[in-house]
Predicted model as a PDB file, atoms N, CA, C, CB and O in Angstrom, pLDDT in the B-factor column:
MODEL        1                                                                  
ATOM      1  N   UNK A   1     -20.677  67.401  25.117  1.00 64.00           N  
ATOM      2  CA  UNK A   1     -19.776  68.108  25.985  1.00 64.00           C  
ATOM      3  C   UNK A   1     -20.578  69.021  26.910  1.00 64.00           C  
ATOM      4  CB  UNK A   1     -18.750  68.907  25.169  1.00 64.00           C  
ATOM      5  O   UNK A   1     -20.548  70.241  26.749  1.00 64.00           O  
ATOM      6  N   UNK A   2     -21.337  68.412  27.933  1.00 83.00           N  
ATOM      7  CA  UNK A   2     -21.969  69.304  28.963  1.00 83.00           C  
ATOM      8  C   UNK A   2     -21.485  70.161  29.650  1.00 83.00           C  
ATOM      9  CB  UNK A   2     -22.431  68.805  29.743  1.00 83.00           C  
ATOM     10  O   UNK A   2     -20.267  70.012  29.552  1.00 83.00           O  
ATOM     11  N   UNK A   3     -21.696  70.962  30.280  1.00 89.00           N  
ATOM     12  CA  UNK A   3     -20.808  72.004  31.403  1.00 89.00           C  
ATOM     13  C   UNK A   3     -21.109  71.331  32.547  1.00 89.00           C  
ATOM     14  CB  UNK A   3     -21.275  73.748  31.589  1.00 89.00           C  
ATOM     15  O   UNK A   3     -22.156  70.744  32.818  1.00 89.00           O  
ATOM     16  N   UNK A   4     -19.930  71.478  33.326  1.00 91.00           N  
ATOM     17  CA  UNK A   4     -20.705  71.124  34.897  1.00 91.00           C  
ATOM     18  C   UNK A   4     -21.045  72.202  35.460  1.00 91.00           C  
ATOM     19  CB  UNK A   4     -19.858  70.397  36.043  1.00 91.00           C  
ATOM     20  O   UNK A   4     -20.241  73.130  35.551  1.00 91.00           O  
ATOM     21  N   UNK A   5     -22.389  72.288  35.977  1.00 90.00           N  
ATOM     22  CA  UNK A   5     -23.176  73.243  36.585  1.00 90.00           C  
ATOM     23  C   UNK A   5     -22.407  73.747  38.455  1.00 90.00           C  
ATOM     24  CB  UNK A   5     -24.900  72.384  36.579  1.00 90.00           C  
ATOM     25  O   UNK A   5     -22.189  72.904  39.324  1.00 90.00           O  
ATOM     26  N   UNK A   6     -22.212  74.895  38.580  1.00 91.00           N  
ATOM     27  CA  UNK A   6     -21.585  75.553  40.102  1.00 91.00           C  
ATOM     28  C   UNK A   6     -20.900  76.992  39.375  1.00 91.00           C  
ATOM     29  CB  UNK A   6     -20.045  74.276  41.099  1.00 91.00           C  
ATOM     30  O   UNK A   6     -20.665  77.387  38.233  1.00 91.00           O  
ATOM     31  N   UNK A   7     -20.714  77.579  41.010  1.00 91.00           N  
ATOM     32  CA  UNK A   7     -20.128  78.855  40.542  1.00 91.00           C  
ATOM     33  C   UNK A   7     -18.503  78.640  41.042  1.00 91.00           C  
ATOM     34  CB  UNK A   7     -20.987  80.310  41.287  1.00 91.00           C  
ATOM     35  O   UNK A   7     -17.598  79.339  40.586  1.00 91.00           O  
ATOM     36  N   UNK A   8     -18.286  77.580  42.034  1.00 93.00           N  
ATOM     37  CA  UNK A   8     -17.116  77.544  42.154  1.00 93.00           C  
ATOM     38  C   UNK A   8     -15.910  77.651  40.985  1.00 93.00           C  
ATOM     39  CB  UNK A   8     -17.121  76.583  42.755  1.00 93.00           C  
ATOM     40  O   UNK A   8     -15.886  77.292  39.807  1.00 93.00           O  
ATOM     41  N   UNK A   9     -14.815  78.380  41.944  1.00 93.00           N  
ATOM     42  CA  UNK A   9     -13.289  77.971  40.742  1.00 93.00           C  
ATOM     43  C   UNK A   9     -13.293  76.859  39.811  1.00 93.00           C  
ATOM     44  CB  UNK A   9     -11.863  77.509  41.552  1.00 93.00           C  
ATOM     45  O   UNK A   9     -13.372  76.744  38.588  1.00 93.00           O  
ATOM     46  N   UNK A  10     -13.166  75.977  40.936  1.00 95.00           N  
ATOM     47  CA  UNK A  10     -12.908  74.475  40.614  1.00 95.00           C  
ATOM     48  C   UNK A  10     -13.225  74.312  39.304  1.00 95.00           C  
ATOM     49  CB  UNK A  10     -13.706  73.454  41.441  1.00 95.00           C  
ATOM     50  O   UNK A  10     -12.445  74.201  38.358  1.00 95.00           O  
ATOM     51  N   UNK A  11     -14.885  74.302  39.295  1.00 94.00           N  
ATOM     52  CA  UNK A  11     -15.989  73.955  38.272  1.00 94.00           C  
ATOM     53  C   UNK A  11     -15.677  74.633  37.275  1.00 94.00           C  
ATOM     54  CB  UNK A  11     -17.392  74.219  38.603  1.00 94.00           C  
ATOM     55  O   UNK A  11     -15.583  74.056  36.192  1.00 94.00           O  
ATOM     56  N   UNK A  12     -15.378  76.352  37.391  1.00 94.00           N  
ATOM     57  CA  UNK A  12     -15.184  77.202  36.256  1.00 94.00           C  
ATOM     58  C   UNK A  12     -13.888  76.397  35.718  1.00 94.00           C  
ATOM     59  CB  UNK A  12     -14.975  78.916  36.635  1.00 94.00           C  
ATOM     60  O   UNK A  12     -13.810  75.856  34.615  1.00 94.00           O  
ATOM     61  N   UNK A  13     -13.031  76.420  36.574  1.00 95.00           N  
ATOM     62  CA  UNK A  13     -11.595  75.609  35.388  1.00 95.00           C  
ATOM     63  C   UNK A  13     -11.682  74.271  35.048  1.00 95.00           C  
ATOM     64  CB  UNK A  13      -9.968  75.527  36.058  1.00 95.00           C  
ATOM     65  O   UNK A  13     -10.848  73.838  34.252  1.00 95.00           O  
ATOM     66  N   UNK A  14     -12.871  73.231  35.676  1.00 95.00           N  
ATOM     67  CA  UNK A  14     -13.025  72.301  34.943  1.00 95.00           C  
ATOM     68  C   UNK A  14     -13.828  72.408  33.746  1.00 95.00           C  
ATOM     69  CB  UNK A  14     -13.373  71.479  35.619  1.00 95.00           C  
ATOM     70  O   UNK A  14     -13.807  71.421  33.011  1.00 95.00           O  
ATOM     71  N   UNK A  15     -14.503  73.356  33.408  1.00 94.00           N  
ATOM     72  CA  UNK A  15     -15.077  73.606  31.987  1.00 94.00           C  
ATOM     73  C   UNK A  15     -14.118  74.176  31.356  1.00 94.00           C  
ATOM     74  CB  UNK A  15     -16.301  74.446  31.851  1.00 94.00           C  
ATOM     75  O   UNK A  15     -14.042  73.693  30.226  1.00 94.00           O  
ATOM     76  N   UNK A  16     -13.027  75.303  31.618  1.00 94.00           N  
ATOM     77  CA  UNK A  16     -12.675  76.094  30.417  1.00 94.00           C  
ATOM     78  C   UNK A  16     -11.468  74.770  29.996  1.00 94.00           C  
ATOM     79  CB  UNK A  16     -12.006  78.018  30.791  1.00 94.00           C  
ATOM     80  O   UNK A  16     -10.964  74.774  28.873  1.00 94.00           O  
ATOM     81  N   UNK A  17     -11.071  73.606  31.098  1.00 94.00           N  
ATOM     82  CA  UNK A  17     -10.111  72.681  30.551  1.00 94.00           C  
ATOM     83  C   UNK A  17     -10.939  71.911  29.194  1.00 94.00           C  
ATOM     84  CB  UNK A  17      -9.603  71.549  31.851  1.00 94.00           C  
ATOM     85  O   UNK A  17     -10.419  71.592  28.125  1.00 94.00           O  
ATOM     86  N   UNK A  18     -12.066  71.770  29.517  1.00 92.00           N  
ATOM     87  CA  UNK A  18     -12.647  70.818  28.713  1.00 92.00           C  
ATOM     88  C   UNK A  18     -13.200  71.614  27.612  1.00 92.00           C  
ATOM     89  CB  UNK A  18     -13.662  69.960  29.429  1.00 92.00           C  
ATOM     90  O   UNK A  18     -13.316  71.096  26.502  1.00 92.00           O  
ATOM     91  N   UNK A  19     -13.606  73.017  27.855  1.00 92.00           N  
ATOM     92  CA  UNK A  19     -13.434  73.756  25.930  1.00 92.00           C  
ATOM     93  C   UNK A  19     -12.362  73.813  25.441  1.00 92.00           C  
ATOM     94  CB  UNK A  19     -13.768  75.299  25.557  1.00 92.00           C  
ATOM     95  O   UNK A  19     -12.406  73.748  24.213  1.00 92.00           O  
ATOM     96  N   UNK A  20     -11.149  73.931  25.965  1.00 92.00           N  
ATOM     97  CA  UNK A  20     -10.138  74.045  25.511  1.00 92.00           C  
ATOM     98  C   UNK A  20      -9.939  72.907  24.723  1.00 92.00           C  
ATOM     99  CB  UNK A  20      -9.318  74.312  26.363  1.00 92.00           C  
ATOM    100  O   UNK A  20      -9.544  73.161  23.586  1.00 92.00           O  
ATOM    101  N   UNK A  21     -10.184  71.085  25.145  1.00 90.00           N  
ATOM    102  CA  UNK A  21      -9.721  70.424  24.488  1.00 90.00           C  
ATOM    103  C   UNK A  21      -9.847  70.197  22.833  1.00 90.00           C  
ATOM    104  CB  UNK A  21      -9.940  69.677  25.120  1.00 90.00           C  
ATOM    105  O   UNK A  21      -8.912  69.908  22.087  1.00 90.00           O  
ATOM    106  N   UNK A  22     -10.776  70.334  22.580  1.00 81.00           N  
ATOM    107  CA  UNK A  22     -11.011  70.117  21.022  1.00 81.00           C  
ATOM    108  C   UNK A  22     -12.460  70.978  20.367  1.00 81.00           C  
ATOM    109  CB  UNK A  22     -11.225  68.301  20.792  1.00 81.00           C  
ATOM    110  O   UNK A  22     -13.358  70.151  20.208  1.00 81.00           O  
ATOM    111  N   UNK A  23     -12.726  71.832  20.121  1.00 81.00           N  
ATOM    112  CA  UNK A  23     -13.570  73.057  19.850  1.00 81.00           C  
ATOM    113  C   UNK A  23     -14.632  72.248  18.056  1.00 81.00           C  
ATOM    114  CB  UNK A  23     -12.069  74.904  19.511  1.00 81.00           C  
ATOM    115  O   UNK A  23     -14.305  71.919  16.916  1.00 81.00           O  
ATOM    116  N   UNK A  24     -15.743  72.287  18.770  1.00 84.00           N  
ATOM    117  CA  UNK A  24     -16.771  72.193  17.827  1.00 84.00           C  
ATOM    118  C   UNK A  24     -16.660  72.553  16.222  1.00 84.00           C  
ATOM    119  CB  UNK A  24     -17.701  72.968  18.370  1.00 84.00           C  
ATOM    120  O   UNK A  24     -15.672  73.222  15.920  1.00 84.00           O  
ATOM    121  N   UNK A  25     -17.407  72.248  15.338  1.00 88.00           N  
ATOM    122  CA  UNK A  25     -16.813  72.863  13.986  1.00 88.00           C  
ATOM    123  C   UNK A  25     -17.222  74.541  14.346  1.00 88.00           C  
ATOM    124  CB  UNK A  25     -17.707  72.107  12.296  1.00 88.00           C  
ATOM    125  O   UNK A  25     -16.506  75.532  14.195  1.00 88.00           O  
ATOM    126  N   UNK A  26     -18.744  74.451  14.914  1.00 87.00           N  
ATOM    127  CA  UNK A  26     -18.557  75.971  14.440  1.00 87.00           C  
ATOM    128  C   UNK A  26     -18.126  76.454  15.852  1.00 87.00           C  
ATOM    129  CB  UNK A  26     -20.067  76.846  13.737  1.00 87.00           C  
ATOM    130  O   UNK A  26     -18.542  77.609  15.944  1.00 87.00           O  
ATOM    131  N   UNK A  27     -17.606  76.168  16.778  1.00 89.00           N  
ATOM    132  CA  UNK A  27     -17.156  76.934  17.635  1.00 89.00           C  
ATOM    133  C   UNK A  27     -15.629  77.006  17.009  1.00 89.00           C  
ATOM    134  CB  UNK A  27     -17.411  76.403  19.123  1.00 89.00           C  
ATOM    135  O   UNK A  27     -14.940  77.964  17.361  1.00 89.00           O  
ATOM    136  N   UNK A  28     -15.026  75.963  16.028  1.00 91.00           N  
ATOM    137  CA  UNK A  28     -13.565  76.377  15.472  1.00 91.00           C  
ATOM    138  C   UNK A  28     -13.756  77.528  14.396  1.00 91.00           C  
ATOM    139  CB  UNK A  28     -12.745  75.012  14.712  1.00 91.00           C  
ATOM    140  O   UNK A  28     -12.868  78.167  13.833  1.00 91.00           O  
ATOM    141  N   UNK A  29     -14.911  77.620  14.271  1.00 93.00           N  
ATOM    142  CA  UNK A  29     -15.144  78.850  12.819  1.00 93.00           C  
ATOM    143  C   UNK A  29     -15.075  80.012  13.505  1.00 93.00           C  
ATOM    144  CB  UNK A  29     -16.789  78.886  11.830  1.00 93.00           C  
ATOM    145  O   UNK A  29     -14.483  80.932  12.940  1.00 93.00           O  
ATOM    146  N   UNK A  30     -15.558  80.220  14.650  1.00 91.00           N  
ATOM    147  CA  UNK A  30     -15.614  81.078  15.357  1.00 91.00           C  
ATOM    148  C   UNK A  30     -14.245  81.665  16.007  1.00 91.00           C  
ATOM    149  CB  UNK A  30     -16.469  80.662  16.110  1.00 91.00           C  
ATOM    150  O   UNK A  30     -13.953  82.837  16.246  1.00 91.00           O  
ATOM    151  N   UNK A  31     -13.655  80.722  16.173  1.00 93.00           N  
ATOM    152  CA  UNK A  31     -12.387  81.057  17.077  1.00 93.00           C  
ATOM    153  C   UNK A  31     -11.321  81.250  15.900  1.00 93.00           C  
ATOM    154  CB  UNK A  31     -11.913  79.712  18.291  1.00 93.00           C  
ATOM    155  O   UNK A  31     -10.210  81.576  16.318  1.00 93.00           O  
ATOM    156  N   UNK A  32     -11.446  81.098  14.348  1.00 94.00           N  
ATOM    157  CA  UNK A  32     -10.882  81.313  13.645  1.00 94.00           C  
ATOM    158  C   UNK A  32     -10.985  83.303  13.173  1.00 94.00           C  
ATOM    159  CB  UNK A  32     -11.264  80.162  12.834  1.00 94.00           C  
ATOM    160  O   UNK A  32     -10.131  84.141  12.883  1.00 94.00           O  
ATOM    161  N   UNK A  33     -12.661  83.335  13.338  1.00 94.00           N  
ATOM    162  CA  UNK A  33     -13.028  84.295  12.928  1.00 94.00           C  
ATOM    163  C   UNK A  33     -12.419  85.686  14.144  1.00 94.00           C  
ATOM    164  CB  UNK A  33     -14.578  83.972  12.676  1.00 94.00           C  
ATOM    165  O   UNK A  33     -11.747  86.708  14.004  1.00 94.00           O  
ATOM    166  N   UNK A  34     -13.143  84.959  15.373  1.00 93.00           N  
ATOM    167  CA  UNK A  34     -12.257  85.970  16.894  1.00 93.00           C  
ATOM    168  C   UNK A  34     -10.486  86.257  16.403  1.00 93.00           C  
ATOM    169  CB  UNK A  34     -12.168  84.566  18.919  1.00 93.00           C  
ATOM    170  O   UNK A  34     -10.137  87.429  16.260  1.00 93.00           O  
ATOM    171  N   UNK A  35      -9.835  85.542  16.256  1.00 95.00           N  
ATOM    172  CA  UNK A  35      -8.574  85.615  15.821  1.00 95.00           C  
ATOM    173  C   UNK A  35      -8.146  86.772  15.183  1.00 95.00           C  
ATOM    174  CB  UNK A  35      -8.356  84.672  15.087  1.00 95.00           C  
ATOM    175  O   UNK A  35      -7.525  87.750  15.598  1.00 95.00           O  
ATOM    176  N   UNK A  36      -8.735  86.384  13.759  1.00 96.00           N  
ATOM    177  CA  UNK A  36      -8.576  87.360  12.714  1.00 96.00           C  
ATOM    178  C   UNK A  36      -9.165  88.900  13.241  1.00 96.00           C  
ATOM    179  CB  UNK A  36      -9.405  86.771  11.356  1.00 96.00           C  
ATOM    180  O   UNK A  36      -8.534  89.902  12.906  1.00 96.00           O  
ATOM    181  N   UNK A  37      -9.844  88.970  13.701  1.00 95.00           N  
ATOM    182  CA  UNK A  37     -10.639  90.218  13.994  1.00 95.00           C  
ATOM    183  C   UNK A  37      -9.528  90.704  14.928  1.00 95.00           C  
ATOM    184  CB  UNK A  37     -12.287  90.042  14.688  1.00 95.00           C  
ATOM    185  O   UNK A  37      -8.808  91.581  14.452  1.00 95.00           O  
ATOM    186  N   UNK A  38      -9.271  90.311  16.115  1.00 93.00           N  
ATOM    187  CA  UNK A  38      -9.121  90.544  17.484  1.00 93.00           C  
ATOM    188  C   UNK A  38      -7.163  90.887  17.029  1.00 93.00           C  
ATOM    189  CB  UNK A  38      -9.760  88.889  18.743  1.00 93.00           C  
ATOM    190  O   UNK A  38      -6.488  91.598  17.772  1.00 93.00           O  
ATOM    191  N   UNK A  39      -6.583  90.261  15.791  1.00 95.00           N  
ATOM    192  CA  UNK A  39      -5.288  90.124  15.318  1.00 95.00           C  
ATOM    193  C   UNK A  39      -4.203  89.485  16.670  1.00 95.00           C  
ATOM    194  CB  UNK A  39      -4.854  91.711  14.713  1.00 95.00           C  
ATOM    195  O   UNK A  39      -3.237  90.034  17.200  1.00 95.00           O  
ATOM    196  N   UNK A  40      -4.991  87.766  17.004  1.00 95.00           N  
ATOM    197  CA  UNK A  40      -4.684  87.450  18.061  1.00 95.00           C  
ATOM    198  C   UNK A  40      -4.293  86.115  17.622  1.00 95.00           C  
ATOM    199  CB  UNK A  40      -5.624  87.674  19.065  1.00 95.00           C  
ATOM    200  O   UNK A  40      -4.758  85.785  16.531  1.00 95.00           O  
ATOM    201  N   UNK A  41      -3.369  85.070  18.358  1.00 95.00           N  
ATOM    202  CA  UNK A  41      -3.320  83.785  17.698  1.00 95.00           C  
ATOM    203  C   UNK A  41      -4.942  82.774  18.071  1.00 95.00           C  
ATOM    204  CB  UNK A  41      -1.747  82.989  18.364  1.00 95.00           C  
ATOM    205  O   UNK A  41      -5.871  82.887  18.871  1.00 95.00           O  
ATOM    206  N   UNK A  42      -4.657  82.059  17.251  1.00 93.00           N  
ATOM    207  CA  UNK A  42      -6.232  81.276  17.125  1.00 93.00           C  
ATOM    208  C   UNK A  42      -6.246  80.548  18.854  1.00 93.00           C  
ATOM    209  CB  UNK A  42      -6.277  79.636  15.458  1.00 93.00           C  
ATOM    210  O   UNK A  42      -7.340  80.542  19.419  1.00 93.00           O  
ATOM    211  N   UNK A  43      -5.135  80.021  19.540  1.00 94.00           N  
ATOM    212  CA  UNK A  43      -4.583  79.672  20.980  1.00 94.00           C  
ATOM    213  C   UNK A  43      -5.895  80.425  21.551  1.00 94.00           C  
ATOM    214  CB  UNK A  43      -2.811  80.350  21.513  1.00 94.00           C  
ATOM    215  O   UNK A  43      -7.042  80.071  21.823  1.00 94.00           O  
ATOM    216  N   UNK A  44      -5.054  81.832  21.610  1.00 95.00           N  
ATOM    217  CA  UNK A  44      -5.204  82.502  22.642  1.00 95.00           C  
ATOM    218  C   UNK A  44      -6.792  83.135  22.537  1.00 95.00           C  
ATOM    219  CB  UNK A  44      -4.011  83.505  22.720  1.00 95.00           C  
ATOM    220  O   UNK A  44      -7.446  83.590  23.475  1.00 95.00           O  
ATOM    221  N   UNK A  45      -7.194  83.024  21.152  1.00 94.00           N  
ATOM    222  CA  UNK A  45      -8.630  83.218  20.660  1.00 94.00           C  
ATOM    223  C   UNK A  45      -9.636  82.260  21.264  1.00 94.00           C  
ATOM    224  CB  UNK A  45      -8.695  83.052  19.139  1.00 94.00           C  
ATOM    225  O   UNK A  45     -10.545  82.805  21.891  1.00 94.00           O  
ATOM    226  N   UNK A  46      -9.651  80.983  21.199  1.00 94.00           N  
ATOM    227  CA  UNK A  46      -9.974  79.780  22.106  1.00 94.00           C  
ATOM    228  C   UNK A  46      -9.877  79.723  23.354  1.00 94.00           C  
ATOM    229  CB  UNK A  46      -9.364  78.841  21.867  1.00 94.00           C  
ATOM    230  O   UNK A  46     -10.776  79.308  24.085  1.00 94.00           O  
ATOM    231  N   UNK A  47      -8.891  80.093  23.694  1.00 94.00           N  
ATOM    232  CA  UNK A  47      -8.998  80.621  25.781  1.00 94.00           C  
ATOM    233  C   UNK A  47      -9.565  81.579  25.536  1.00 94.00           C  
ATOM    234  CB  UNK A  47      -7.510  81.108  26.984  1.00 94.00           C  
ATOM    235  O   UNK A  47     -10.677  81.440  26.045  1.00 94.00           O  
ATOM    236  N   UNK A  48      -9.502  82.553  25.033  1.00 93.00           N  
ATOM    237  CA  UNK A  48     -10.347  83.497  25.360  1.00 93.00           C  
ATOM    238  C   UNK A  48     -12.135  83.442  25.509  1.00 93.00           C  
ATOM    239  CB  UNK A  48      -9.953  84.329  24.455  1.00 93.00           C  
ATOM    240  O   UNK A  48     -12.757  83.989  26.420  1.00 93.00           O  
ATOM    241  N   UNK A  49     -12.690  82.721  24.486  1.00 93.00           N  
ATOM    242  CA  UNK A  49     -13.798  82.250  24.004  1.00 93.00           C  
ATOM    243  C   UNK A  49     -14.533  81.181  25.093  1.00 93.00           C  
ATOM    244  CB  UNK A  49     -13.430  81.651  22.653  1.00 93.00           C  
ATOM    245  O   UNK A  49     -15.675  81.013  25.522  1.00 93.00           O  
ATOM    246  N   UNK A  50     -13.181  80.545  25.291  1.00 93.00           N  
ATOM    247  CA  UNK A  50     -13.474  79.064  26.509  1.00 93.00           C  
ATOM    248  C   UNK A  50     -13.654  80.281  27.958  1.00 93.00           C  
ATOM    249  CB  UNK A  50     -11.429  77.446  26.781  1.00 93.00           C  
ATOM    250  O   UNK A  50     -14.730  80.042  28.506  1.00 93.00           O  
ATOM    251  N   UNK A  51     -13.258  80.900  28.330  1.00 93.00           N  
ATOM    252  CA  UNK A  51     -13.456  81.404  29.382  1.00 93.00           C  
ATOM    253  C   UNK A  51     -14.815  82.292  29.520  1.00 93.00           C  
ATOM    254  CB  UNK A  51     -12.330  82.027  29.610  1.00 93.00           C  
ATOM    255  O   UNK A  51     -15.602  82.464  30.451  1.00 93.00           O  
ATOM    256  N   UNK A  52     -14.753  82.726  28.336  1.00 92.00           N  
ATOM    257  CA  UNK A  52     -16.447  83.507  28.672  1.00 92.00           C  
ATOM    258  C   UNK A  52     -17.328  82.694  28.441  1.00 92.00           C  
ATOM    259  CB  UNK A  52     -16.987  84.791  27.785  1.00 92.00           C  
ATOM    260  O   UNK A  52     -18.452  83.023  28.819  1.00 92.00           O  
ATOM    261  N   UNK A  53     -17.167  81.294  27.721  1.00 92.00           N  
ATOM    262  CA  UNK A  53     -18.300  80.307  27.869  1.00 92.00           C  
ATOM    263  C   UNK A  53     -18.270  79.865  29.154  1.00 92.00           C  
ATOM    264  CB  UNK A  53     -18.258  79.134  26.949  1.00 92.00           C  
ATOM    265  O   UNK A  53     -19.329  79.965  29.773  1.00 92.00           O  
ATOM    266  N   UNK A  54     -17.352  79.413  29.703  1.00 93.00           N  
ATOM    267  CA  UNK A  54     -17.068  79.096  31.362  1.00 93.00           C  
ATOM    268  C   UNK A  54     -17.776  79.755  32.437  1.00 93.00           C  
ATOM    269  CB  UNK A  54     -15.687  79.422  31.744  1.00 93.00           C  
ATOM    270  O   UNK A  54     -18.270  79.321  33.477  1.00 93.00           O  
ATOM    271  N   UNK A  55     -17.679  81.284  31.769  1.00 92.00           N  
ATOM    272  CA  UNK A  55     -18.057  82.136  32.861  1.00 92.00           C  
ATOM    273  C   UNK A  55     -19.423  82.309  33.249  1.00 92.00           C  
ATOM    274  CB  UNK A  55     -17.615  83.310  32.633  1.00 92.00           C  
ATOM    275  O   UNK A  55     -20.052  82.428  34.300  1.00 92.00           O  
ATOM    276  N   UNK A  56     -19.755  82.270  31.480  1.00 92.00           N  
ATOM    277  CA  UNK A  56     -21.483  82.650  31.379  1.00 92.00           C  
ATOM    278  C   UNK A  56     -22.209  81.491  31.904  1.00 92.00           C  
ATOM    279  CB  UNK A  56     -22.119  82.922  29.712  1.00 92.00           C  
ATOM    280  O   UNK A  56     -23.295  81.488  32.484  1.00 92.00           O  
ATOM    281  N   UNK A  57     -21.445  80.507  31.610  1.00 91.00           N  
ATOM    282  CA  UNK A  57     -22.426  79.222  32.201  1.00 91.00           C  
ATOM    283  C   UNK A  57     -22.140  79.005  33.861  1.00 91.00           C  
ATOM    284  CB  UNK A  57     -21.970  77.562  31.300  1.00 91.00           C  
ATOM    285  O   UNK A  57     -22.168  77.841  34.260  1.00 91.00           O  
ATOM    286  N   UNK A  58     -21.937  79.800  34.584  1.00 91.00           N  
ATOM    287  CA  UNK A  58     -21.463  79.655  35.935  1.00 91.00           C  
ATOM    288  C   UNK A  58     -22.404  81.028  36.737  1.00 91.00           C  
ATOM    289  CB  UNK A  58     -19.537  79.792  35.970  1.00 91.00           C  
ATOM    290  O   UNK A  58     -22.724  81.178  37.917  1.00 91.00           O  
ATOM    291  N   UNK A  59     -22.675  81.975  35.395  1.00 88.00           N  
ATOM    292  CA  UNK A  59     -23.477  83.271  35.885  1.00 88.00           C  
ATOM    293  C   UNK A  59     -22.466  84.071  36.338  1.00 88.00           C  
ATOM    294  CB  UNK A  59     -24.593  83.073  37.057  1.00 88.00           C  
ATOM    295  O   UNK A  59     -23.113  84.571  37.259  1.00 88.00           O  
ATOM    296  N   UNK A  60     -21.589  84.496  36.408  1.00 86.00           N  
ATOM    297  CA  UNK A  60     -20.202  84.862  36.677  1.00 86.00           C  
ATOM    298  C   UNK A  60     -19.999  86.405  35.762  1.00 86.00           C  
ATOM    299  CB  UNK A  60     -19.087  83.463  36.119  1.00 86.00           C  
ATOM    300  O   UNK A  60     -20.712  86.359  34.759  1.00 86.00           O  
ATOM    301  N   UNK A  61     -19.322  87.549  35.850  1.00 82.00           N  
ATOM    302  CA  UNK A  61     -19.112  88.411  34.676  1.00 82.00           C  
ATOM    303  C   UNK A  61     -18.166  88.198  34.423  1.00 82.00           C  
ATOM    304  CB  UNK A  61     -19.232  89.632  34.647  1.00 82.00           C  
ATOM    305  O   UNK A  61     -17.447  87.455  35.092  1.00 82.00           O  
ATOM    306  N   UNK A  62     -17.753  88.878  33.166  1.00 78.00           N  
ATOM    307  CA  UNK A  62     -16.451  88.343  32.553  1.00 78.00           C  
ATOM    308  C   UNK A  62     -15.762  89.421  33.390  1.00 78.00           C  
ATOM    309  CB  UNK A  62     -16.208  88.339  30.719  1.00 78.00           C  
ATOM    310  O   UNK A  62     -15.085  88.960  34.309  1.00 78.00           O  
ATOM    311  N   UNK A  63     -15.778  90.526  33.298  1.00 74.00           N  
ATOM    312  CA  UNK A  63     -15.102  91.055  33.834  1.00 74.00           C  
ATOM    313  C   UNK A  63     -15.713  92.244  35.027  1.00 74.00           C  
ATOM    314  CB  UNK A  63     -14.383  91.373  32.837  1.00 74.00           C  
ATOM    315  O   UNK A  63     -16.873  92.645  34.932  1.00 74.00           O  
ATOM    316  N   UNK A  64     -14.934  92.657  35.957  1.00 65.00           N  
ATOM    317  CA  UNK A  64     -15.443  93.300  36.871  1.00 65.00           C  
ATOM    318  C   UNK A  64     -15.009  94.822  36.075  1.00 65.00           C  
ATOM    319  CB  UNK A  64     -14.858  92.848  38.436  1.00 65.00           C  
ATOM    320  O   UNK A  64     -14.110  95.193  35.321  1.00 65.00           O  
ATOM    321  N   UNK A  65     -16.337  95.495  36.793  1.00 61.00           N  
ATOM    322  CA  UNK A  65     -16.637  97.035  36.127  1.00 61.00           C  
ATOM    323  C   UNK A  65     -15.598  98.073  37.201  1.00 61.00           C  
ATOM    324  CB  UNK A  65     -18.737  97.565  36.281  1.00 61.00           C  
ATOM    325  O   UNK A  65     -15.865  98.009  38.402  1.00 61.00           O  
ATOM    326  N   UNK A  66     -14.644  98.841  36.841  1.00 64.00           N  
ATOM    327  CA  UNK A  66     -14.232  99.984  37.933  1.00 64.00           C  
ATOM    328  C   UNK A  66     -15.400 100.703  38.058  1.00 64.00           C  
ATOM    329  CB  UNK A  66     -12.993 101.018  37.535  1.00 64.00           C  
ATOM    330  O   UNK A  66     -16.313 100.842  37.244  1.00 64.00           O  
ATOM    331  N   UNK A  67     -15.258 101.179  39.257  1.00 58.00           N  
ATOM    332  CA  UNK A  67     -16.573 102.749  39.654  1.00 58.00           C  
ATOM    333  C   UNK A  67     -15.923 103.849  39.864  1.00 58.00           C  
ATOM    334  CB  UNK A  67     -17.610 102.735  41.204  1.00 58.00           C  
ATOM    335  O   UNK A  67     -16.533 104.888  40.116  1.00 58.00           O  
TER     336      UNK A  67                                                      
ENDMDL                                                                          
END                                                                             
């Protein structure tokens, strides 16, 4: 399951579609573990997870800093 390499949208939502589809064993251990911690459904634990993999592999921040 490669990433496709760009910083575009496009590219970013064609990766977080394709983490989303079916999550590694230990990326499902993980998104089990984010869940429990975070007291979030395992769903929304997995988008969450899929998007900062998306992001990081695009060089992108997850989130923008206020000043």
């Amino acid at each position: 399951m490669p990433l496709n390499r760009g910083k575009s949208q496009k590219t970013v939502s064609t990766n977080i579609k394709e983490l989303m589809k079916k999550p590694s064993k230990a990326r499902a251990k993980g998104v089990r573990t984010l869940a429990k911690r975070m007291g979030i459904t395992p769903k929304e634990a997995q988008r969450r997870q899929a998007v900062a993999i998306a992001l990081r592999a695009a060089g992108k921040p997850l989130r923008k800093k206020n000043k």
